[in-house]
FIPADREN-702517 format. One record per atom (N, C-alpha, C, O): residue in one letter; residue number from 1; y, x, z. Coordinates in nm, 3 decimals, padded with zeros to 5 digits. Example, Ala and Ser with C-alpha at 12.3 -4.5 7.8 and 13.67 -1.06 7.14 Angstrom:
% residues 2
+---+-----+---------+---------+---------+
! r !   k !       Y !       X !       Z !
+---+-----+---------+---------+---------+
! A !   1 ! -00.569 !  01.319 !  00.780 !
! A !   1 ! -00.450 !  01.230 !  00.780 !
! A !   1 ! -00.330 !  01.320 !  00.780 !
! A !   1 ! -00.332 !  01.424 !  00.846 !
! S !   2 ! -00.225 !  01.285 !  00.708 !
! S !   2 ! -00.106 !  01.367 !  00.714 !
! S !   2 !  00.003 !  01.290 !  00.787 !
! S !   2 !  00.114 !  01.341 !  00.804 !
+---+-----+---------+---------+---------+
***
This chain:
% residues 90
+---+-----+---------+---------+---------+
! r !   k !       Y !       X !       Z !
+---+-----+---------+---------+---------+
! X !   1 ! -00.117 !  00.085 !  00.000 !
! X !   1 !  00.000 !  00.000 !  00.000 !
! X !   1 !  00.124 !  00.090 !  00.000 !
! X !   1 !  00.116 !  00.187 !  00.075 !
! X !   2 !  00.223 !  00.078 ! -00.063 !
! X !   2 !  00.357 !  00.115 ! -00.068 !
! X !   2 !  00.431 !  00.075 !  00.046 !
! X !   2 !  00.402 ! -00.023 !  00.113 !
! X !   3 !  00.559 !  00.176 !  00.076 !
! X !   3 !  00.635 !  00.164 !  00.164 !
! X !   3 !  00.733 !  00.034 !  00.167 !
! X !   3 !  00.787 ! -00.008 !  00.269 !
! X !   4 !  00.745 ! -00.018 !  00.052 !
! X !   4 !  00.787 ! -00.146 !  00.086 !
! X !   4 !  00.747 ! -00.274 !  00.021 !
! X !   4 !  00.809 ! -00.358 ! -00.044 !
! X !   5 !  00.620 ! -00.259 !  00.062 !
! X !   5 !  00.518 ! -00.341 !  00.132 !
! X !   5 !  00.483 ! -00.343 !  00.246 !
! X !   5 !  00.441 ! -00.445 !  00.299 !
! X !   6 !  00.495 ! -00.233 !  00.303 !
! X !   6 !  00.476 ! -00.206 !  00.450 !
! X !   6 !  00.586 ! -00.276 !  00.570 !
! X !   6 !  00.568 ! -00.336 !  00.676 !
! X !   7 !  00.709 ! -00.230 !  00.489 !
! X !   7 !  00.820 ! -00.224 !  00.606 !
! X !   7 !  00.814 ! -00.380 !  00.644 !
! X !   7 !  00.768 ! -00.394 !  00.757 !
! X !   8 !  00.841 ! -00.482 !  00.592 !
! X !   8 !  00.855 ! -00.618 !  00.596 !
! X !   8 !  00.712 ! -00.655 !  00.693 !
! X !   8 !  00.727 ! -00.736 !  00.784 !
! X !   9 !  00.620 ! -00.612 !  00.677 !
! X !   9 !  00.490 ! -00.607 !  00.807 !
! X !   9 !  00.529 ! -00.546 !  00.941 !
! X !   9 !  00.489 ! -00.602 !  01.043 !
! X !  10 !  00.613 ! -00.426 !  00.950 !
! X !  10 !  00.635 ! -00.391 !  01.058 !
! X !  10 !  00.705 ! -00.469 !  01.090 !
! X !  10 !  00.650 ! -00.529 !  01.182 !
! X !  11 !  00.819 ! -00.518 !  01.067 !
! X !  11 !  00.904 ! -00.617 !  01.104 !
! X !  11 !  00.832 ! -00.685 !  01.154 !
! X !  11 !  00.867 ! -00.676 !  01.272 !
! X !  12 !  00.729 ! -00.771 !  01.149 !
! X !  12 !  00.646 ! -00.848 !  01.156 !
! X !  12 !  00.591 ! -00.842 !  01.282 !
! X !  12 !  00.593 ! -00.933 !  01.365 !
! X !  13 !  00.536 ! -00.715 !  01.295 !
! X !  13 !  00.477 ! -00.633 !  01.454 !
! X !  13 !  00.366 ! -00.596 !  01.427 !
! X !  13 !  00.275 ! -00.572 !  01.506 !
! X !  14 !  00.365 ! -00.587 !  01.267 !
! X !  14 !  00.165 ! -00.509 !  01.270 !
! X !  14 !  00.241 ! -00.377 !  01.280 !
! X !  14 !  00.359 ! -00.341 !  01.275 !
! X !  15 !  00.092 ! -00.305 !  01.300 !
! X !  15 !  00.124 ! -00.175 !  01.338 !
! X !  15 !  00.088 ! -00.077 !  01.218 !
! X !  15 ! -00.024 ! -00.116 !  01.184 !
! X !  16 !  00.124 !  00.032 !  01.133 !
! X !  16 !  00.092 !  00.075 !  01.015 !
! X !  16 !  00.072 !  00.218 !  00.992 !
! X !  16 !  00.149 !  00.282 !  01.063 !
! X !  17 ! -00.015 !  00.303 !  00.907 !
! X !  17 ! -00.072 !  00.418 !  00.921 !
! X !  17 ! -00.086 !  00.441 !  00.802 !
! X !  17 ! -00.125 !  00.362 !  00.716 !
! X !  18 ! -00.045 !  00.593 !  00.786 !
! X !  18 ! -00.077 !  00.664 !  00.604 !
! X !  18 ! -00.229 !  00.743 !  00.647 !
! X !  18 ! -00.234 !  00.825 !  00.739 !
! X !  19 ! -00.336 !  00.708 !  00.575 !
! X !  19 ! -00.407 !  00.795 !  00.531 !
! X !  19 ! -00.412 !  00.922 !  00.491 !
! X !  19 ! -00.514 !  00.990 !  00.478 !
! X !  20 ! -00.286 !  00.960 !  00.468 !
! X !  20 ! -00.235 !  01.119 !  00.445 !
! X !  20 ! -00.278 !  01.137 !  00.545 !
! X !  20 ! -00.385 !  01.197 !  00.556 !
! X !  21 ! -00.200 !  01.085 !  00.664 !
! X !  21 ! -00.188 !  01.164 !  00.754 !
! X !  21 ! -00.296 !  01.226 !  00.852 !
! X !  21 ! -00.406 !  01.181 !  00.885 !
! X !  22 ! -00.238 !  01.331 !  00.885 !
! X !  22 ! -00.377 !  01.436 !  00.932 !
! X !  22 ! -00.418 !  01.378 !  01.055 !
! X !  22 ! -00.537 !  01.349 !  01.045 !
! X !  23 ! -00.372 !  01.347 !  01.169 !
! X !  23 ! -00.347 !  01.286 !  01.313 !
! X !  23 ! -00.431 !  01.156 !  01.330 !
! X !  23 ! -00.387 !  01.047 !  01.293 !
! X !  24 ! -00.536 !  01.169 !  01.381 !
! X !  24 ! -00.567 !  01.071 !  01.442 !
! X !  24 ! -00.486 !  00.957 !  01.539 !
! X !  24 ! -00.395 !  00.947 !  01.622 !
! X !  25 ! -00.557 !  00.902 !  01.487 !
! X !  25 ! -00.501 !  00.729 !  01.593 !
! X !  25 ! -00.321 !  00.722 !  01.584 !
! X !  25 ! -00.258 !  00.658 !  01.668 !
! X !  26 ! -00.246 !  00.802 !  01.462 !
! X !  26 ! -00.135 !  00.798 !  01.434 !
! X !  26 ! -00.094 !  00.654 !  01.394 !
! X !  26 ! -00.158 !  00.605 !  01.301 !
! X !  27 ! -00.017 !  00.597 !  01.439 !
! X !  27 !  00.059 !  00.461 !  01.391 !
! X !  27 !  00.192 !  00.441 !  01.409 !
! X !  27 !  00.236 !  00.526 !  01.486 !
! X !  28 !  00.295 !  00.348 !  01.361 !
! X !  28 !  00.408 !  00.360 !  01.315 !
! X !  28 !  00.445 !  00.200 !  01.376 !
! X !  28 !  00.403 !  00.104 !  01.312 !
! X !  29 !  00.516 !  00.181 !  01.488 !
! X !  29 !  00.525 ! -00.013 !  01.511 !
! X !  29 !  00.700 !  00.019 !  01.509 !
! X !  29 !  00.743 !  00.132 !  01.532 !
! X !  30 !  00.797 ! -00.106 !  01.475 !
! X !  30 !  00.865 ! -00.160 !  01.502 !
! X !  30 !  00.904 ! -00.224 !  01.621 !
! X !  30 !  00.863 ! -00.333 !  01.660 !
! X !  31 !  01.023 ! -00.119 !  01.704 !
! X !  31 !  01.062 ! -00.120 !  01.812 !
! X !  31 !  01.167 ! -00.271 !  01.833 !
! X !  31 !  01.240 ! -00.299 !  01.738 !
! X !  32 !  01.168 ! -00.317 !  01.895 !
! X !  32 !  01.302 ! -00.417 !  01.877 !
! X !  32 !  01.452 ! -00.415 !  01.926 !
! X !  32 !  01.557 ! -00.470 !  01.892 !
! X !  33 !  01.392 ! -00.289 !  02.060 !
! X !  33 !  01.504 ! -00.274 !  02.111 !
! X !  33 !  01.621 ! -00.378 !  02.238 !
! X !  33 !  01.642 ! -00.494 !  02.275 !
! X !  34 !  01.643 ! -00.311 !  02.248 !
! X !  34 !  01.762 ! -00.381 !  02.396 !
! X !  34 !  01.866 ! -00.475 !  02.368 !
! X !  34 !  01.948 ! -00.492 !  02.458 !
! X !  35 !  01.887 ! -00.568 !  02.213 !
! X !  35 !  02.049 ! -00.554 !  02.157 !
! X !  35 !  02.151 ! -00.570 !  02.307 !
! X !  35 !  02.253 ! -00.502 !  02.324 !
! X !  36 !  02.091 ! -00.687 !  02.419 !
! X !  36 !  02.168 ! -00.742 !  02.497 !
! X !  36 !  02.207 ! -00.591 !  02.601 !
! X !  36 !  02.321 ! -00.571 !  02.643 !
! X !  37 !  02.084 ! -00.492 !  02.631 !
! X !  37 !  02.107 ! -00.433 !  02.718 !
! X !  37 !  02.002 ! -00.427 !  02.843 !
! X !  37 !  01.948 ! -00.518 !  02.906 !
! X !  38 !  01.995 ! -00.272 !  02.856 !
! X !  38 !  01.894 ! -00.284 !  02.979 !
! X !  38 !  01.948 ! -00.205 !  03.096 !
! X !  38 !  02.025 ! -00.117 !  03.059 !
! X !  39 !  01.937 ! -00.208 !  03.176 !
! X !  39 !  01.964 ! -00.128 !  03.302 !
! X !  39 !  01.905 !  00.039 !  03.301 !
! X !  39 !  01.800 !  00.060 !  03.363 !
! X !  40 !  01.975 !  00.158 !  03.228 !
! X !  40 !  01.954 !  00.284 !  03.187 !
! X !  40 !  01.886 !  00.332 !  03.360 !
! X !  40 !  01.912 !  00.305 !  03.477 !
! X !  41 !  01.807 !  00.404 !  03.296 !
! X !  41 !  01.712 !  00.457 !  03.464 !
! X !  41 !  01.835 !  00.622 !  03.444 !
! X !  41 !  01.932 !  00.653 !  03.375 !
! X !  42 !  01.733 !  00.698 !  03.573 !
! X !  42 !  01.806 !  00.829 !  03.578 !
! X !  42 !  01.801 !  00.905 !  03.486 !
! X !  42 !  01.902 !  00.975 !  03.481 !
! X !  43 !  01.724 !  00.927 !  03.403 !
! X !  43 !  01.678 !  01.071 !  03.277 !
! X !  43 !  01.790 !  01.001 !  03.205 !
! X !  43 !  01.888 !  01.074 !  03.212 !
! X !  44 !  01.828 !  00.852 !  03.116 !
! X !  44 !  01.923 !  00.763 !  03.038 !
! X !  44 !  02.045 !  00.813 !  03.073 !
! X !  44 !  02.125 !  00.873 !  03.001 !
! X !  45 !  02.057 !  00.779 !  03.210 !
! X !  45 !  02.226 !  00.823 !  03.255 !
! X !  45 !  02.255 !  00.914 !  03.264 !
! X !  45 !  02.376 !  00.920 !  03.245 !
! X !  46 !  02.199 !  01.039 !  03.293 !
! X !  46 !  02.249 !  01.183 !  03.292 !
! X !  46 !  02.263 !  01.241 !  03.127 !
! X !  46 !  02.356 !  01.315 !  03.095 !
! X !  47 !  02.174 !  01.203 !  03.044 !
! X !  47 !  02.156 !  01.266 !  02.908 !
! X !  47 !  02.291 !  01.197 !  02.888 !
! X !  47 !  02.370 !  01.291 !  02.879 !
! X !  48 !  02.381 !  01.051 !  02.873 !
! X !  48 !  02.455 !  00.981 !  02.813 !
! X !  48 !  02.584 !  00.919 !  02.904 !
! X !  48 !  02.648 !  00.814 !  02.905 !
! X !  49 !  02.585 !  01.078 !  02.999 !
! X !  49 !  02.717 !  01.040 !  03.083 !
! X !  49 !  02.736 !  00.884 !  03.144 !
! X !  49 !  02.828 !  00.812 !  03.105 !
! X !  50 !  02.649 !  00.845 !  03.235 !
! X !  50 !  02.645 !  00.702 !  03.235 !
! X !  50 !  02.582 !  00.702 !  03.398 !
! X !  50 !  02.535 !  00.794 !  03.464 !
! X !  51 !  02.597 !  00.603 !  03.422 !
! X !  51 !  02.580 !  00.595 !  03.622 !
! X !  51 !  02.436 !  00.507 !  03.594 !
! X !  51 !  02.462 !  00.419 !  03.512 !
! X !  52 !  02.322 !  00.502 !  03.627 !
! X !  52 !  02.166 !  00.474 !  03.684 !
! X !  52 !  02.259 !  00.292 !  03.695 !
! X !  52 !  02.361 !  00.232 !  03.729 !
! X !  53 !  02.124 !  00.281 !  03.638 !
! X !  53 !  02.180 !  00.097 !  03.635 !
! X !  53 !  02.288 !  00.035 !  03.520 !
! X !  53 !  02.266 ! -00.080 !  03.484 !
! X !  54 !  02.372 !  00.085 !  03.477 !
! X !  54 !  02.475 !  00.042 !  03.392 !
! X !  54 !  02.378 !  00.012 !  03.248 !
! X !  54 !  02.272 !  00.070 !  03.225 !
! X !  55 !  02.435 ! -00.085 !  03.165 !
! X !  55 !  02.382 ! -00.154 !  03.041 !
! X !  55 !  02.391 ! -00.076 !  02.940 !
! X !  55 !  02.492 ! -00.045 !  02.877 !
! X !  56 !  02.248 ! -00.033 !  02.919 !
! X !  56 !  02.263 !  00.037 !  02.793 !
! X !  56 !  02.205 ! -00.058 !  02.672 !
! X !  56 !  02.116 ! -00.142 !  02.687 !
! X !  57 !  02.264 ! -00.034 !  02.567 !
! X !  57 !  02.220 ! -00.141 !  02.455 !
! X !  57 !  02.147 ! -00.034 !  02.336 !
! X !  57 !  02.186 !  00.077 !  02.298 !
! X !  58 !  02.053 ! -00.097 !  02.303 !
! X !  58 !  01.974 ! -00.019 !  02.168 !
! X !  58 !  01.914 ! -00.100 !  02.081 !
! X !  58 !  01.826 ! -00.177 !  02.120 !
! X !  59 !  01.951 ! -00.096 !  01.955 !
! X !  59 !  01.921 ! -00.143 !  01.859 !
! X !  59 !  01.750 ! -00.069 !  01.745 !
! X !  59 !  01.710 !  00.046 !  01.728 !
! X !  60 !  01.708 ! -00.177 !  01.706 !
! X !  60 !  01.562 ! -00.160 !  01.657 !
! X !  60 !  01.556 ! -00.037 !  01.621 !
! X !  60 !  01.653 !  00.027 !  01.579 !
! X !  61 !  01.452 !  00.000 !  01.633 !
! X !  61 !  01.445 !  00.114 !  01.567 !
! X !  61 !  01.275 !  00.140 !  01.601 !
! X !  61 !  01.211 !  00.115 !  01.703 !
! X !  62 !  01.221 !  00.219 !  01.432 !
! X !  62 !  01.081 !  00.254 !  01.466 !
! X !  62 !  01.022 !  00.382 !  01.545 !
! X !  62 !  01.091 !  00.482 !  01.563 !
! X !  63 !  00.880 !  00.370 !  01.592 !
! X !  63 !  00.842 !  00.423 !  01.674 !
! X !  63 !  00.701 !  00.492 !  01.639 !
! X !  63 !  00.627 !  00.413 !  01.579 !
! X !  64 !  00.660 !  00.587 !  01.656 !
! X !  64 !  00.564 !  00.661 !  01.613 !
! X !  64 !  00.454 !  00.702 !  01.762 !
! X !  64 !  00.503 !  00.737 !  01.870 !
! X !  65 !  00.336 !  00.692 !  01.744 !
! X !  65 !  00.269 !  00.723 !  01.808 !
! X !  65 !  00.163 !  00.840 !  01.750 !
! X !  65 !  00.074 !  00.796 !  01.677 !
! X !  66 !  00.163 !  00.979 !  01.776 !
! X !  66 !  00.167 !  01.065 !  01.788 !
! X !  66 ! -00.023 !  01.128 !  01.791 !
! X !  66 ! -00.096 !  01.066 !  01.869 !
! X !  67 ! -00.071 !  01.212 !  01.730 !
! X !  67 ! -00.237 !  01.267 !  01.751 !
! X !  67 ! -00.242 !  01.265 !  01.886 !
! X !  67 ! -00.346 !  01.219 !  01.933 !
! X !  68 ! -00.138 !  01.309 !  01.979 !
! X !  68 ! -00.146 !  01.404 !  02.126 !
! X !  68 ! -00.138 !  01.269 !  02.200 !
! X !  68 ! -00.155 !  01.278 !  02.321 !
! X !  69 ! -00.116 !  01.151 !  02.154 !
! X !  69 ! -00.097 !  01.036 !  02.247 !
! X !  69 !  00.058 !  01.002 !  02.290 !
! X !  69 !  00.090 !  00.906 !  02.360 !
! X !  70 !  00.132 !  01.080 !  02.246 !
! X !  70 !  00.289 !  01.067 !  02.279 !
! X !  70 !  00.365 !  00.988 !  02.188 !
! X !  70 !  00.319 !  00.983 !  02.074 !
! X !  71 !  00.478 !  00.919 !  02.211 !
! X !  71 !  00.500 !  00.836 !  02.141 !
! X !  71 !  00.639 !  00.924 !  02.041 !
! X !  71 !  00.655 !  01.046 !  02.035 !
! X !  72 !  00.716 !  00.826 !  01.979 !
! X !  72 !  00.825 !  00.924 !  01.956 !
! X !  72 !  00.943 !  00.823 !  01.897 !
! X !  72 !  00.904 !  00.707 !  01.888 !
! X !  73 !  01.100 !  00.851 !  01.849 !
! X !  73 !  01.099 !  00.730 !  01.795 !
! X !  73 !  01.100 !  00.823 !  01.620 !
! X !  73 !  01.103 !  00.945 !  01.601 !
! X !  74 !  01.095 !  00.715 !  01.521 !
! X !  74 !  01.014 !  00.780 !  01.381 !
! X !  74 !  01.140 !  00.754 !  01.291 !
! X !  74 !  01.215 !  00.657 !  01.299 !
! X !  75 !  01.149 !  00.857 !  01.205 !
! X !  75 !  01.205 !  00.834 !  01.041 !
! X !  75 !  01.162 !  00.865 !  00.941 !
! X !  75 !  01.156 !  00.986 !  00.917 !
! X !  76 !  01.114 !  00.770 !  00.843 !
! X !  76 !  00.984 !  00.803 !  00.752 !
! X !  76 !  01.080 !  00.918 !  00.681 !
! X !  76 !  01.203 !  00.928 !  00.685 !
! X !  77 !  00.979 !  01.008 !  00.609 !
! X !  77 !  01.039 !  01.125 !  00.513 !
! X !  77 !  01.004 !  01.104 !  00.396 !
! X !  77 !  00.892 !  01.054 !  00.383 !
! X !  78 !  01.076 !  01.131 !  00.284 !
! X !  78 !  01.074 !  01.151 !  00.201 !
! X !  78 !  00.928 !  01.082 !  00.099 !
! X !  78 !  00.919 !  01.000 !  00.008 !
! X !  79 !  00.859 !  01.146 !  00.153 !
! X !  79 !  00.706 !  01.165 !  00.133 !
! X !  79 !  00.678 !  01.021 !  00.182 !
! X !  79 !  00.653 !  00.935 !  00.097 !
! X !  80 !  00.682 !  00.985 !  00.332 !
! X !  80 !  00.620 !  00.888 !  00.336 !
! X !  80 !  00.648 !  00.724 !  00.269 !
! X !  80 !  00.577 !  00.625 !  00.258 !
! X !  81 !  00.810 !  00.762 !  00.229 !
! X !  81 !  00.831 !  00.613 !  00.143 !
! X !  81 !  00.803 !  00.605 !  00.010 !
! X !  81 !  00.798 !  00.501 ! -00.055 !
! X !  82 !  00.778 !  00.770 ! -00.047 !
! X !  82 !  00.745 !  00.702 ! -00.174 !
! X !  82 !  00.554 !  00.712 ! -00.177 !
! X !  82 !  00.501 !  00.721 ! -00.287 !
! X !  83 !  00.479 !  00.709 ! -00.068 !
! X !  83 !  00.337 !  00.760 ! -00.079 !
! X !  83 !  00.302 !  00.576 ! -00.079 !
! X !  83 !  00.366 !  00.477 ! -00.042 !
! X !  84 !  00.175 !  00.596 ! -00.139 !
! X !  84 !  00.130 !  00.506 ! -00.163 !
! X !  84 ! -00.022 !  00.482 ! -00.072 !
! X !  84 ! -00.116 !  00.490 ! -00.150 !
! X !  85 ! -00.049 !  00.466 !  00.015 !
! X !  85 ! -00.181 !  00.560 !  00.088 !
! X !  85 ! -00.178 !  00.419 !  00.230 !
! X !  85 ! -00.275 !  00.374 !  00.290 !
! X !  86 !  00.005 !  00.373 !  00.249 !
! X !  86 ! -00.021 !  00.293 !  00.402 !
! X !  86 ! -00.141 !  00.155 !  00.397 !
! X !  86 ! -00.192 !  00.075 !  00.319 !
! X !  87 ! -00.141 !  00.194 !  00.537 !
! X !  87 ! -00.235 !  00.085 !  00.571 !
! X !  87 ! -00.209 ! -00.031 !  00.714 !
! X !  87 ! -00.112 ! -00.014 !  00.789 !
! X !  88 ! -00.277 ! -00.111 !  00.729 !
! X !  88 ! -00.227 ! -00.189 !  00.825 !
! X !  88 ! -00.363 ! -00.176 !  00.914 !
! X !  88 ! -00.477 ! -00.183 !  00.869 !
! X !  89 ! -00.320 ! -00.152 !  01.066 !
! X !  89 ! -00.410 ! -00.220 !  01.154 !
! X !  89 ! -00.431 ! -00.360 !  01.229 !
! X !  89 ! -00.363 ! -00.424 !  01.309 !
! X !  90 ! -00.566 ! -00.384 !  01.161 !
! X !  90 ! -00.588 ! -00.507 !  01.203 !
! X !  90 ! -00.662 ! -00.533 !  01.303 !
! X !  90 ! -00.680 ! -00.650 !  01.338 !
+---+-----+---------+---------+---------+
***
């Protein structure tokens, strides 16, 4: 499947994976994000000059889950929007 075929699924909340890729149990979901705002913990407020508790707002953005089990947040490259290889987990 092509990359946009894909994207409109993530939106969706399936979760999606290139066969390229070398990494096991690698997948790609659609974050939704805070728009209203969440209460920033301590690591949030020190990185972004901001006091523990105050409203931080974040907008969607995708998210990558990683061979090592770590998550990350993701920007497809180059490669991966024009590859033709994605897949969906069902």
């Amino acid at each position: 499947m092509t990359f946009e075929k894909v994207l409109p699924l993530l939106k969706d909340g399936e979760k999606a994976f290139r066969l390229g890729w070398n990494g096991r149990g690698m997948f790609v979901v659609r974050q939704k994000g805070y728009p209203d705002g969440i209460p920033c913990n301590k690591q949030t407020a020190e990185a972004w000059n901001l006091k523990e508790g105050d409203l931080f707002k974040v907008s969607p953005y995708l998210q990558i889950k990683n061979a090592d089990g770590t998550h990350a947040m993701w920007v497809p490259s180059v490669g991966d929007i024009f590859a033709e290889d994605w897949e969906i987990i069902r």
